[in-house]
N, CA and C atoms of all chains as a GROMACS GRO file, in nm:
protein
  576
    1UNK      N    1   0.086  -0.120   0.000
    1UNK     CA    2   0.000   0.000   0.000
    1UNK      C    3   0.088   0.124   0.000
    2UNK      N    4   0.038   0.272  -0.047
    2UNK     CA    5   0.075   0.338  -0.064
    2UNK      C    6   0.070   0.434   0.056
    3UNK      N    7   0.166   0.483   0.123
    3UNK     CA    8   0.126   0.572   0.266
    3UNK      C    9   0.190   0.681   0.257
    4UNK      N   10   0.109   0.818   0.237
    4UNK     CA   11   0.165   0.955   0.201
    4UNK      C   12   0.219   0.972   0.361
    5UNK      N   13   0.306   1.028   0.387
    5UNK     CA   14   0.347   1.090   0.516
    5UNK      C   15   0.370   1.259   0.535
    6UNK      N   16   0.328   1.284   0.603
    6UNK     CA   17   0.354   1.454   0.586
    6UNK      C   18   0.414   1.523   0.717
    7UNK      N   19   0.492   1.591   0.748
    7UNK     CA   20   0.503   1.635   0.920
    7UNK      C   21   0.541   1.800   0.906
    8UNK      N   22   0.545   1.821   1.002
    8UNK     CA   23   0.584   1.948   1.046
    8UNK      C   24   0.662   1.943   1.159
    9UNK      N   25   0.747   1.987   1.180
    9UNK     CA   26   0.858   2.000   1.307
    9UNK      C   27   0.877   2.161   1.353
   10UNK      N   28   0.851   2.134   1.464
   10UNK     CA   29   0.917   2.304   1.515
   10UNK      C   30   1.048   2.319   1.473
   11UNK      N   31   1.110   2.366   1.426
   11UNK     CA   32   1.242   2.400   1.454
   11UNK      C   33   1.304   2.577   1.476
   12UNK      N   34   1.194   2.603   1.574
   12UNK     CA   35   1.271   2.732   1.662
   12UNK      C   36   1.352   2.698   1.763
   13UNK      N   37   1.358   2.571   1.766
   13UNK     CA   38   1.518   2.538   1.883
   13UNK      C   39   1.588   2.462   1.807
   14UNK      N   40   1.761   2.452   1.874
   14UNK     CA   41   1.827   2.333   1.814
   14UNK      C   42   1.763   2.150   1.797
   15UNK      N   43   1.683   2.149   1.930
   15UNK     CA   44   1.662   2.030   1.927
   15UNK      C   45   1.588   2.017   1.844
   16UNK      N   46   1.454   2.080   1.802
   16UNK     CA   47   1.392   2.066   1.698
   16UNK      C   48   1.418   2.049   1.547
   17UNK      N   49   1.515   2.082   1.555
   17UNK     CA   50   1.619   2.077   1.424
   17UNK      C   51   1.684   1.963   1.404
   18UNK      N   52   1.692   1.925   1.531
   18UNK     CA   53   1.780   1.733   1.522
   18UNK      C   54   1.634   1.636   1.490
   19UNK      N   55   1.536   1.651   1.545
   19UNK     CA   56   1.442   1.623   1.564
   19UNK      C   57   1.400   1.580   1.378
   20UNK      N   58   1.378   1.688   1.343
   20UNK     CA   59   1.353   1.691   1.150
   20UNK      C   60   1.467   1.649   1.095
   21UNK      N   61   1.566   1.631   1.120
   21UNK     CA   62   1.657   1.581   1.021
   21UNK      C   63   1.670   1.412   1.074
   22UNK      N   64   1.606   1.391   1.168
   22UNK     CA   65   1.579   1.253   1.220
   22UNK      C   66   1.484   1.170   1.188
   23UNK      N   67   1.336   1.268   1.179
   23UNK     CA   68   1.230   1.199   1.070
   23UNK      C   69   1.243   1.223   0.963
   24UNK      N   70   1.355   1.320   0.870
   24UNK     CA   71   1.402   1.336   0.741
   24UNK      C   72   1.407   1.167   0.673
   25UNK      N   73   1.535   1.150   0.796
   25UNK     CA   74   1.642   1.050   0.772
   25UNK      C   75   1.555   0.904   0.771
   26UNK      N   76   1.464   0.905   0.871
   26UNK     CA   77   1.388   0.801   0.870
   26UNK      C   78   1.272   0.747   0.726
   27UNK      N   79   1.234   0.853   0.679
   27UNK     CA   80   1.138   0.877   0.572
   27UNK      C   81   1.248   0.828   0.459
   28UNK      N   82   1.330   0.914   0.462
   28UNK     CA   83   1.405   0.892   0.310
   28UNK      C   84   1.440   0.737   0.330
   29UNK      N   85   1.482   0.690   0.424
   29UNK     CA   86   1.492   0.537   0.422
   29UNK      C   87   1.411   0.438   0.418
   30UNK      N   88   1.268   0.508   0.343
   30UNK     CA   89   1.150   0.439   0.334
   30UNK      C   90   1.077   0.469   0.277
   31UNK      N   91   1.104   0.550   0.164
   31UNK     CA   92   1.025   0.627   0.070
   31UNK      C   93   1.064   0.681  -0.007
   32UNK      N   94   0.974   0.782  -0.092
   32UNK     CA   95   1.022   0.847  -0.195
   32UNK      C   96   1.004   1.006  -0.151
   33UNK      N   97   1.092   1.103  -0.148
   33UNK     CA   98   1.111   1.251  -0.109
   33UNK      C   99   0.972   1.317  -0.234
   34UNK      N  100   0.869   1.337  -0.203
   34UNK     CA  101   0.804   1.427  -0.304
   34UNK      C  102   0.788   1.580  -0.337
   35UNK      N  103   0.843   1.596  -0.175
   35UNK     CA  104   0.849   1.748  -0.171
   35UNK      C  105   0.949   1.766  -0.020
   36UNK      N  106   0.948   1.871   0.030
   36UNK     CA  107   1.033   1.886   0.117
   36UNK      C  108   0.971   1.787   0.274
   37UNK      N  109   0.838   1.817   0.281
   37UNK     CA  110   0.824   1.743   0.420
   37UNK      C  111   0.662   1.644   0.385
   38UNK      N  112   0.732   1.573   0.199
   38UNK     CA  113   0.588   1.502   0.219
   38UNK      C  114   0.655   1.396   0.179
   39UNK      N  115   0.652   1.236   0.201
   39UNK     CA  116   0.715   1.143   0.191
   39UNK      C  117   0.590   1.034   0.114
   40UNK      N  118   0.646   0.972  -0.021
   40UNK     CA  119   0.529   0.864  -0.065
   40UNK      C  120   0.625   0.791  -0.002
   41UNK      N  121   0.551   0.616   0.067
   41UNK     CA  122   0.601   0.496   0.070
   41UNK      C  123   0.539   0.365   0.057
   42UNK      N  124   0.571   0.271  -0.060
   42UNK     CA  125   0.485   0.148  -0.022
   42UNK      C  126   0.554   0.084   0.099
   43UNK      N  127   0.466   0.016   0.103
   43UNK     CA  128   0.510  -0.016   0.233
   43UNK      C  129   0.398  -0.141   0.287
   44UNK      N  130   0.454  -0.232   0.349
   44UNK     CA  131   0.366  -0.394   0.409
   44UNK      C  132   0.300  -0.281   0.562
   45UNK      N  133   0.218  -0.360   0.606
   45UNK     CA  134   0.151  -0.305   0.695
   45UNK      C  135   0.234  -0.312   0.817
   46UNK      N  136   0.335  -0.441   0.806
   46UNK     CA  137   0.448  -0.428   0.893
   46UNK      C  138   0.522  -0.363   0.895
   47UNK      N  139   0.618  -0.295   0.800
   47UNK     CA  140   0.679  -0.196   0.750
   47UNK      C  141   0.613  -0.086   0.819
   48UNK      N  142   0.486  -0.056   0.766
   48UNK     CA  143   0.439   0.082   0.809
   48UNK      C  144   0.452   0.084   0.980
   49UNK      N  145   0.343  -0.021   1.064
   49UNK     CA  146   0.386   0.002   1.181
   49UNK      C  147   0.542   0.002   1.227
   50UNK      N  148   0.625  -0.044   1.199
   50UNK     CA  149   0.771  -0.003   1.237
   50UNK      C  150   0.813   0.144   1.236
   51UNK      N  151   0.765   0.163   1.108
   51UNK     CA  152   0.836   0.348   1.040
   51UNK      C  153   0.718   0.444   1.113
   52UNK      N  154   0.633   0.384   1.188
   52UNK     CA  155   0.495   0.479   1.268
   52UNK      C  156   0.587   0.489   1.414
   53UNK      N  157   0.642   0.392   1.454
   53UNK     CA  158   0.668   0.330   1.607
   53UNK      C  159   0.811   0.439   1.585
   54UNK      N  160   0.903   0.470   1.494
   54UNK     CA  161   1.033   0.484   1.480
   54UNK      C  162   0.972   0.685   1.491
   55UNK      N  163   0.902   0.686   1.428
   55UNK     CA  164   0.856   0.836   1.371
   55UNK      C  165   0.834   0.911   1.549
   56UNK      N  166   0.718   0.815   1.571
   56UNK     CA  167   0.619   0.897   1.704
   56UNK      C  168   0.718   0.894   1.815
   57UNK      N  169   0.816   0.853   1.785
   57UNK     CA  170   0.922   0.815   1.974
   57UNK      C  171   1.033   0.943   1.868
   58UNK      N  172   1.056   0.990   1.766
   58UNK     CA  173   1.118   1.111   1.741
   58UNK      C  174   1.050   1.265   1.759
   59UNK      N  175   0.962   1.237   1.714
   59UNK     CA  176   0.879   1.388   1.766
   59UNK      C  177   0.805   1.399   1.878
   60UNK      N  178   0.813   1.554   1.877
   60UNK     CA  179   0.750   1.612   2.063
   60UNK      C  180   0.614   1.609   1.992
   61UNK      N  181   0.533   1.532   2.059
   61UNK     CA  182   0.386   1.573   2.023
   61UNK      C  183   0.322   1.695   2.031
   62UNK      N  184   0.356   1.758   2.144
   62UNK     CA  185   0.338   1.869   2.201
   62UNK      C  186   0.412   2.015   2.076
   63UNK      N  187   0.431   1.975   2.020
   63UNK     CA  188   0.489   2.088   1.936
   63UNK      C  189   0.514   2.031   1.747
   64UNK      N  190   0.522   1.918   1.711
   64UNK     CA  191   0.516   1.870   1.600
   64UNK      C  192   0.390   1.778   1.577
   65UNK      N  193   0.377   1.786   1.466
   65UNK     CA  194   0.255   1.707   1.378
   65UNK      C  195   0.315   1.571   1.253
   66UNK      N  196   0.237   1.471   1.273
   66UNK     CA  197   0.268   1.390   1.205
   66UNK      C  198   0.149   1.350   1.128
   67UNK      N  199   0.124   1.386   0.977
   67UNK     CA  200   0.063   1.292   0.926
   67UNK      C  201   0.063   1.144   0.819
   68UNK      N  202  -0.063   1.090   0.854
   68UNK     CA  203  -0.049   0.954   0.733
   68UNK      C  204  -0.163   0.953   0.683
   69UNK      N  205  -0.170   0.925   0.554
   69UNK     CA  206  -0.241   0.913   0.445
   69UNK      C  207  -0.254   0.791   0.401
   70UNK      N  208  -0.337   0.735   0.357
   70UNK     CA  209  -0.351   0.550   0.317
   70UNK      C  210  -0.414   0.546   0.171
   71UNK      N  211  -0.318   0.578   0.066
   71UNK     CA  212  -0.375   0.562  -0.059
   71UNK      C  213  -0.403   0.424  -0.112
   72UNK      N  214  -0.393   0.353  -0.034
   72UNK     CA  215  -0.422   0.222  -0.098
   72UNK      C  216  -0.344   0.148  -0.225
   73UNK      N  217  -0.382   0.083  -0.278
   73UNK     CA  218  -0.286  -0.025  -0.395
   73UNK      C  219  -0.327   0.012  -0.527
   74UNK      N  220  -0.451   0.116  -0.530
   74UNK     CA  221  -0.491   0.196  -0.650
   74UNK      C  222  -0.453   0.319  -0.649
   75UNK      N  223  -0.396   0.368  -0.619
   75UNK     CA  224  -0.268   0.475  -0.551
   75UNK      C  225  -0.271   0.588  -0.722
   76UNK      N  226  -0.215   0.488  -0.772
   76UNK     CA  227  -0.164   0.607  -0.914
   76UNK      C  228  -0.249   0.686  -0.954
   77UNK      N  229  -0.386   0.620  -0.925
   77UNK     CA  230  -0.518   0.705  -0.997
   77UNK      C  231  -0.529   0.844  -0.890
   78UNK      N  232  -0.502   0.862  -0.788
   78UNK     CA  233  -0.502   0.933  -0.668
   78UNK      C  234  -0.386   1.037  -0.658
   79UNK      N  235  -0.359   1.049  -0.776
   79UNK     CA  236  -0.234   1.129  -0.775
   79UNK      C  237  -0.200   1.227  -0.862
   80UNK      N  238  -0.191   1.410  -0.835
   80UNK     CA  239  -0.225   1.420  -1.001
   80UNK      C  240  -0.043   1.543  -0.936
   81UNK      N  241   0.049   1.580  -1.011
   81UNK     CA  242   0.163   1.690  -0.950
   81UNK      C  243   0.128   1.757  -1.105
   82UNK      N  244   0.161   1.857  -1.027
   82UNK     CA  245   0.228   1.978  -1.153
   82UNK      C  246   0.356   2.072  -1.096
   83UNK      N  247   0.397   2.131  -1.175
   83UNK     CA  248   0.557   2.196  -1.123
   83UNK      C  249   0.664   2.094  -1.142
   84UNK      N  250   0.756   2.183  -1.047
   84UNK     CA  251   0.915   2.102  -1.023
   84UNK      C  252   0.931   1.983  -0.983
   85UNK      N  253   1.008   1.895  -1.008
   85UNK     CA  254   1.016   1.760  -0.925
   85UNK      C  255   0.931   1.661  -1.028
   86UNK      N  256   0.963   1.649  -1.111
   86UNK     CA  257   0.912   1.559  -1.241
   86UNK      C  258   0.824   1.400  -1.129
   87UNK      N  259   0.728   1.349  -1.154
   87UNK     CA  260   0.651   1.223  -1.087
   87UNK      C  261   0.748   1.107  -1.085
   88UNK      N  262   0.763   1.009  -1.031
   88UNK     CA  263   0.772   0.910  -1.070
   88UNK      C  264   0.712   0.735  -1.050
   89UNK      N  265   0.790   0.656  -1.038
   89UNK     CA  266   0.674   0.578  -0.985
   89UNK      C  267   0.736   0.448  -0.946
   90UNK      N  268   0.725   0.462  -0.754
   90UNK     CA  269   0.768   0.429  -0.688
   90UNK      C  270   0.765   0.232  -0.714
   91UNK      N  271   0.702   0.202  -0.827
   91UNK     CA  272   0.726   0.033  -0.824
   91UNK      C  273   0.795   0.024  -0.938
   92UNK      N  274   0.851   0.131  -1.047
   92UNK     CA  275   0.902   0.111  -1.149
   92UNK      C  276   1.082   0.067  -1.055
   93UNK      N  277   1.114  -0.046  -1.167
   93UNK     CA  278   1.204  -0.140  -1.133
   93UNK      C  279   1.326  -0.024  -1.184
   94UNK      N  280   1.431  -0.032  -1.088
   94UNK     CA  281   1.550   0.111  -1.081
   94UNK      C  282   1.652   0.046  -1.211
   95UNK      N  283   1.640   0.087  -1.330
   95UNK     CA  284   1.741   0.035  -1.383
   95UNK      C  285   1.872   0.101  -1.394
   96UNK      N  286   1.996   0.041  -1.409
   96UNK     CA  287   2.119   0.070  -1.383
   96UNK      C  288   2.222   0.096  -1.513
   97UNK      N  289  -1.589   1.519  -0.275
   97UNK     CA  290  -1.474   1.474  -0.194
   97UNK      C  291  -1.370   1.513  -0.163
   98UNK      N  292  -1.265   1.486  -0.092
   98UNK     CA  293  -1.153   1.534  -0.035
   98UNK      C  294  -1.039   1.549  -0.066
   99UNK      N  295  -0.991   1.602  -0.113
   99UNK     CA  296  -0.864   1.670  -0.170
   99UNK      C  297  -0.766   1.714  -0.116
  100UNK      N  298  -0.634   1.629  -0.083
  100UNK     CA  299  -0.545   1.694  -0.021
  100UNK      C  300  -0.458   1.739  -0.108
  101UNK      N  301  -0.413   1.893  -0.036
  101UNK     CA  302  -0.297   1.969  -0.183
  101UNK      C  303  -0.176   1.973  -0.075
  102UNK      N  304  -0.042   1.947  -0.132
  102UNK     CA  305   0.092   1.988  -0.037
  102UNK      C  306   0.121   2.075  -0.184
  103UNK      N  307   0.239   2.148  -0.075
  103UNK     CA  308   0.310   2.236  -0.180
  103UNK      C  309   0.455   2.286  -0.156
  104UNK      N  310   0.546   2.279  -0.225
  104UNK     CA  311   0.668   2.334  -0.198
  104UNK      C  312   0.665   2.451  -0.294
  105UNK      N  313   0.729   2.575  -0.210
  105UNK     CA  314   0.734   2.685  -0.336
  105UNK      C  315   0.906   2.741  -0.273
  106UNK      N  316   0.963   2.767  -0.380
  106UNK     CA  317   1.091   2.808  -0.355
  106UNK      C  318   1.097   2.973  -0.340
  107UNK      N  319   1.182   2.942  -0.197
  107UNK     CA  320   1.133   3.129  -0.089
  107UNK      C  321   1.243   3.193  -0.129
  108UNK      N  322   1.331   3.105  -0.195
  108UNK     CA  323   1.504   3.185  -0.202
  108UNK      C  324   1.480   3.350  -0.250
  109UNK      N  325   1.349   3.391  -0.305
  109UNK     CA  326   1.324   3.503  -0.400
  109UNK      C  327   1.255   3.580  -0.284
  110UNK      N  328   1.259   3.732  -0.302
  110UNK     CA  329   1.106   3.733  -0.287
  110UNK      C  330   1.004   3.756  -0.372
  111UNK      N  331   0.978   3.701  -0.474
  111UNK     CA  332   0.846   3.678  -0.577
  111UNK      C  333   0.828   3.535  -0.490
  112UNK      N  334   0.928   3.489  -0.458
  112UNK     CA  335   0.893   3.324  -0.438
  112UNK      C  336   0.816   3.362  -0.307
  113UNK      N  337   0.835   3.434  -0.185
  113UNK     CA  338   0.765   3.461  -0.088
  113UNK      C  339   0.610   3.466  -0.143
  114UNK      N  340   0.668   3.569  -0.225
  114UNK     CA  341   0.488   3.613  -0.257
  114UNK      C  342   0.411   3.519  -0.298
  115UNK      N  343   0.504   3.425  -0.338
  115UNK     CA  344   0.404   3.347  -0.432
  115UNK      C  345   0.365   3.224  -0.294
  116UNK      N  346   0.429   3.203  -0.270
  116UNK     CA  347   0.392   3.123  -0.139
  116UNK      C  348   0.306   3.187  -0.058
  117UNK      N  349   0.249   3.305  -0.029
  117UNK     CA  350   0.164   3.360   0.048
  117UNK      C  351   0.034   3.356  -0.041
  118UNK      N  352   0.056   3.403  -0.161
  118UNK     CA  353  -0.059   3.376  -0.254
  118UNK      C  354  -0.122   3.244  -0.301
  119UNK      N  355  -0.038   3.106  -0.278
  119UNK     CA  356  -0.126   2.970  -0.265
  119UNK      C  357  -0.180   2.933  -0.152
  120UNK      N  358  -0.091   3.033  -0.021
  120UNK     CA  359  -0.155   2.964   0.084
  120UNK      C  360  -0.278   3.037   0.109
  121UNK      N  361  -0.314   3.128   0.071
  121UNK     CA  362  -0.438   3.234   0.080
  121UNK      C  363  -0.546   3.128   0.013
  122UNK      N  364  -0.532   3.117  -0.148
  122UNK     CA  365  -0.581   3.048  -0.232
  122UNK      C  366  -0.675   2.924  -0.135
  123UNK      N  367  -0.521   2.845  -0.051
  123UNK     CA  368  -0.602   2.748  -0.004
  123UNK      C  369  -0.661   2.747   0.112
  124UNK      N  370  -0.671   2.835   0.224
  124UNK     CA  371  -0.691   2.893   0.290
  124UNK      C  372  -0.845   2.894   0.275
  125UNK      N  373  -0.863   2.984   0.194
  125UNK     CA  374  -1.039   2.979   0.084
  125UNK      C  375  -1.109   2.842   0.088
  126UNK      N  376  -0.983   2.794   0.040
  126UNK     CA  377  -1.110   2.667   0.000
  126UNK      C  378  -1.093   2.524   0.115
  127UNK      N  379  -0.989   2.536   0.219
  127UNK     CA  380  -0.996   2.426   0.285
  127UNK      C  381  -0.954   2.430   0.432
  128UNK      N  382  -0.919   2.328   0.513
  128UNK     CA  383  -0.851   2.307   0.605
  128UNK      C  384  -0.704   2.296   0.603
  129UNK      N  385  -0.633   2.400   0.702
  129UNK     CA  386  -0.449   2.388   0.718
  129UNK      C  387  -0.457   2.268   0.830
  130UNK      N  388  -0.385   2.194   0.761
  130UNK     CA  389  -0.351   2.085   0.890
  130UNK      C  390  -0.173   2.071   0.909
  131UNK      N  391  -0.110   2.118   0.845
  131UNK     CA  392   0.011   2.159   0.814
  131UNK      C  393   0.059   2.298   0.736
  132UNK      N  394   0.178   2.326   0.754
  132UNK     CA  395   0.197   2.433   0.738
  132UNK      C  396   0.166   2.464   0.541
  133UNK      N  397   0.219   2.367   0.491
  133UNK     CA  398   0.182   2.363   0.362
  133UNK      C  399   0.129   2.239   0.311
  134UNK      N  400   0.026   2.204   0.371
  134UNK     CA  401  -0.075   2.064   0.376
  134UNK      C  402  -0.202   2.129   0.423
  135UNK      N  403  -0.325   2.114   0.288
  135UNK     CA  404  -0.408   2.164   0.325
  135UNK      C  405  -0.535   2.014   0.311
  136UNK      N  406  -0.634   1.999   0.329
  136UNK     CA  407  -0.759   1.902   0.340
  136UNK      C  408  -0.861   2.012   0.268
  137UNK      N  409  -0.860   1.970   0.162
  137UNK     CA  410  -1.030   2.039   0.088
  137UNK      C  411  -1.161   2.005   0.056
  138UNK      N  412  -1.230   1.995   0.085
  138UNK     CA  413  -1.400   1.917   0.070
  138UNK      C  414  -1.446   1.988  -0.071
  139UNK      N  415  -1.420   1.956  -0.181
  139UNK     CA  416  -1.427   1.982  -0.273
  139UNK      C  417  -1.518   1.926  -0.393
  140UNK      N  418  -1.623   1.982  -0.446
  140UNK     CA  419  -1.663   1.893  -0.552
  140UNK      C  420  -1.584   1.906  -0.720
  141UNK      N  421  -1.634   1.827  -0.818
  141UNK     CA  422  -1.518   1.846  -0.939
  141UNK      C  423  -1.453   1.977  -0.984
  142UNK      N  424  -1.593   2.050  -0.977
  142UNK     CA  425  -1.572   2.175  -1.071
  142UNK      C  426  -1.485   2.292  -0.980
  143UNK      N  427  -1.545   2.251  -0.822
  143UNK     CA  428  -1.466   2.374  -0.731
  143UNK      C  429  -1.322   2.341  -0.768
  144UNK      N  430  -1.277   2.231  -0.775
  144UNK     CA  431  -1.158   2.164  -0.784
  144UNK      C  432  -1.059   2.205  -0.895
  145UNK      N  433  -1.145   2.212  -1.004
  145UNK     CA  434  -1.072   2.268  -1.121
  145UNK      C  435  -1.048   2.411  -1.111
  146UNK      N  436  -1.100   2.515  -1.025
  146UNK     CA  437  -1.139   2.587  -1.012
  146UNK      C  438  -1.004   2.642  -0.956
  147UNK      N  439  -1.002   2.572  -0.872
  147UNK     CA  440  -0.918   2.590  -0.738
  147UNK      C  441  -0.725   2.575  -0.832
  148UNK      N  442  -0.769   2.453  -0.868
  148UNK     CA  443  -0.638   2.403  -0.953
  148UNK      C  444  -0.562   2.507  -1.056
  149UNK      N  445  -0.697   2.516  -1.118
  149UNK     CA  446  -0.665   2.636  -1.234
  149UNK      C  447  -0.580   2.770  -1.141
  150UNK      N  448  -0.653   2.851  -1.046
  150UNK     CA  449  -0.542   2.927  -0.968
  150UNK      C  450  -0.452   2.904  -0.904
  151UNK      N  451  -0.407   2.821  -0.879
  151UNK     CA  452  -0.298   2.793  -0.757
  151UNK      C  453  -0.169   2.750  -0.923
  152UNK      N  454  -0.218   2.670  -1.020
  152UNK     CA  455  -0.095   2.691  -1.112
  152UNK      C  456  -0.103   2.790  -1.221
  153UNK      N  457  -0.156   2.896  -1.192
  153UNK     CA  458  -0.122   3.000  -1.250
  153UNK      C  459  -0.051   3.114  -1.133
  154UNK      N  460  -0.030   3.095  -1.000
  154UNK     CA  461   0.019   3.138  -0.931
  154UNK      C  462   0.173   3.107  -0.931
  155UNK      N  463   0.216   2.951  -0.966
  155UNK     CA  464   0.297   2.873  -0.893
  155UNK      C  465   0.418   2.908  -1.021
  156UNK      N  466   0.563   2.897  -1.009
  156UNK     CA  467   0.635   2.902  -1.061
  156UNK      C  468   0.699   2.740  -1.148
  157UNK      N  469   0.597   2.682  -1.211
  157UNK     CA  470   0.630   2.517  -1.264
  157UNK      C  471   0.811   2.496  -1.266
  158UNK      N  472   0.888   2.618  -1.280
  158UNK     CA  473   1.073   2.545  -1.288
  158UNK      C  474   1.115   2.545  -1.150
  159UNK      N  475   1.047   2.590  -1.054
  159UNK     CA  476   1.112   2.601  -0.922
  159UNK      C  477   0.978   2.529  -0.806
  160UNK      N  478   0.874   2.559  -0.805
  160UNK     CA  479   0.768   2.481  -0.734
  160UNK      C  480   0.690   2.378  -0.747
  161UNK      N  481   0.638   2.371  -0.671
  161UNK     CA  482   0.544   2.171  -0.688
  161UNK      C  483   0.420   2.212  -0.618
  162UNK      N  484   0.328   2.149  -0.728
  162UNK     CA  485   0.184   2.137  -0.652
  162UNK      C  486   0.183   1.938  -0.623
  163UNK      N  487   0.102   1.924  -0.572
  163UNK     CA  488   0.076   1.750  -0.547
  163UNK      C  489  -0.073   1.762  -0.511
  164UNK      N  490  -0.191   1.728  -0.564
  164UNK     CA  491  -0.333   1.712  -0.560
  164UNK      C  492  -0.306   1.486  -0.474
  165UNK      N  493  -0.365   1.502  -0.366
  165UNK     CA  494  -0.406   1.393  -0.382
  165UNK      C  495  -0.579   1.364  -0.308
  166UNK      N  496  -0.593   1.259  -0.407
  166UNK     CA  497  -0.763   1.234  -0.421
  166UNK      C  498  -0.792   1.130  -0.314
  167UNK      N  499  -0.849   1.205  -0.171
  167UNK     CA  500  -0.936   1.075  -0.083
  167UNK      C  501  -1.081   1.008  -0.082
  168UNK      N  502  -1.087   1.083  -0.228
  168UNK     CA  503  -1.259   1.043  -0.224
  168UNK      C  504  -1.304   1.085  -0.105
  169UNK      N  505  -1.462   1.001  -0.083
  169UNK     CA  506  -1.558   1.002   0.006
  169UNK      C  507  -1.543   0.974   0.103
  170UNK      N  508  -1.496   0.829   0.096
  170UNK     CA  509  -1.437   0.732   0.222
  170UNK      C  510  -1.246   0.786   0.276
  171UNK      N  511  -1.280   0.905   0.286
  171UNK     CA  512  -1.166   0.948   0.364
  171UNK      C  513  -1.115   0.986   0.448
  172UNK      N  514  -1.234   0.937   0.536
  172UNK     CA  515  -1.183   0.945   0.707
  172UNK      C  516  -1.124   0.816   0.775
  173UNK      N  517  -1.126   0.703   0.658
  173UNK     CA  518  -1.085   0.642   0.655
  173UNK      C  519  -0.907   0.617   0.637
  174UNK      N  520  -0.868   0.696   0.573
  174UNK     CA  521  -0.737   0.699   0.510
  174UNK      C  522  -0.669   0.820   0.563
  175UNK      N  523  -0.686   0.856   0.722
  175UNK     CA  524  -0.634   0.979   0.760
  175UNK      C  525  -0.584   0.913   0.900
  176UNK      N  526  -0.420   0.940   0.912
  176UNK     CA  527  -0.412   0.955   1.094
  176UNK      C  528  -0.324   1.046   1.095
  177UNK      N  529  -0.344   1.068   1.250
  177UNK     CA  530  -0.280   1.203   1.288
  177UNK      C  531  -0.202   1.147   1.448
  178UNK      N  532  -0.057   1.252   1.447
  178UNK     CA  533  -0.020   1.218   1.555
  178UNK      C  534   0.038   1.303   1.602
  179UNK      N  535   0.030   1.336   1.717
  179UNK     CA  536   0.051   1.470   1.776
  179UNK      C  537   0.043   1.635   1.752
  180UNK      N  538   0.087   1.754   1.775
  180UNK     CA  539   0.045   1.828   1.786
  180UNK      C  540  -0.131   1.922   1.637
  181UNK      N  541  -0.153   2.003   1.763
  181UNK     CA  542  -0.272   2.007   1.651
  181UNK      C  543  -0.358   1.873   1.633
  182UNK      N  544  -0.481   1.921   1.702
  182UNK     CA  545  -0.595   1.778   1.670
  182UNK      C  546  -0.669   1.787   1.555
  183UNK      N  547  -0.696   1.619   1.544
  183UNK     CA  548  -0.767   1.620   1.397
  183UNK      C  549  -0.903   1.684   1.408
  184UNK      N  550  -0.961   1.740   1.303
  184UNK     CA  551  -1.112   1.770   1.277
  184UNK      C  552  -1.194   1.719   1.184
  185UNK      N  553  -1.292   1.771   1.181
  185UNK     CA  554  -1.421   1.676   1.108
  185UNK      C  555  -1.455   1.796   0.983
  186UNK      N  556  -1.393   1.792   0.871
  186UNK     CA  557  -1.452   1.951   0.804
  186UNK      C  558  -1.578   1.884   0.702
  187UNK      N  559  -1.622   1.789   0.775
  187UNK     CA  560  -1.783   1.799   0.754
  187UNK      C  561  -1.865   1.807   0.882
  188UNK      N  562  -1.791   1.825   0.934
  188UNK     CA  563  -1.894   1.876   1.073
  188UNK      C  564  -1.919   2.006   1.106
  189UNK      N  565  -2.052   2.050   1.124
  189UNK     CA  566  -2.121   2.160   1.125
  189UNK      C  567  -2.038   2.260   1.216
  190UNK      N  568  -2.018   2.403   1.161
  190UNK     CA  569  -1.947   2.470   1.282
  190UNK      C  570  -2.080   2.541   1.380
  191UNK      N  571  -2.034   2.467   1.530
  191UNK     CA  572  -2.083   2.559   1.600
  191UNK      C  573  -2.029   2.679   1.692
  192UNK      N  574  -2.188   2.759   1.681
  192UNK     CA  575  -2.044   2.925   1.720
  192UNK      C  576  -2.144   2.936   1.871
   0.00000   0.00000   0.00000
């Protein structure tokens, strides 16, 4: 399944700043970067709870927002970009 | 149905400011901020095109990104939220 992720991080302090480059780091290792703080990922439902469990123990609830989106396995139809950052498509096989 | 828009607009300018103040106005109009540049829109087709049509005639296509994604009907289904800022119901009636 397809799981949009989106967050927001305070970063008017240092820590908040470690904080986003920590769910940066976590996202990019599980997804595809679509924009600066929106992350596509397929992902097994196991997968997802791991990268949910890894996410919510990095951010202050109290001051950051985490969202998830559940596009499902019909995903492509659900998707329309325009602008910078050309689409792509996260099951196309990476050729070398 | 429900329409979520993210957006990256590049601030390095200031046209790019402006222009980032002028989509978030745009969406502002027509939906819920649940993030800083993550909006939730209850939208039917035509508002949609409507909406679309201004926000990329605002947007700079070599430097910014729009992302439309489609939750349909059943999309309270396909939403979680975790920490700061609580979720809302923007089909639920406002009472004043």
């Amino acid at each position: 399944m397809l799981v949009l992720i989106t967050y927001d991080v305070n970063v008017t302090t240092e820590s908040g700043k470690s904080r986003l480059r920590k769910v940066a780091k976590q996202c990019v290792n599980c997804g595809q970067r679509v924009q600066n703080s929106v992350f596509e990922c397929l992902l097994d439902p196991t997968q997802f709870a791991q990268l949910k469990h890894r996410l919510e123990g990095i951010v202050d609830p109290k001051t950051d927002s985490l969202r998830y989106y559940f596009l499902g396995s019909n995903w492509k139809k659900r998707i329309e970009h325009f602008g910078a950052k050309s689409t792509y498509d996260p099951e196309d096989v990476l050729m070398i």
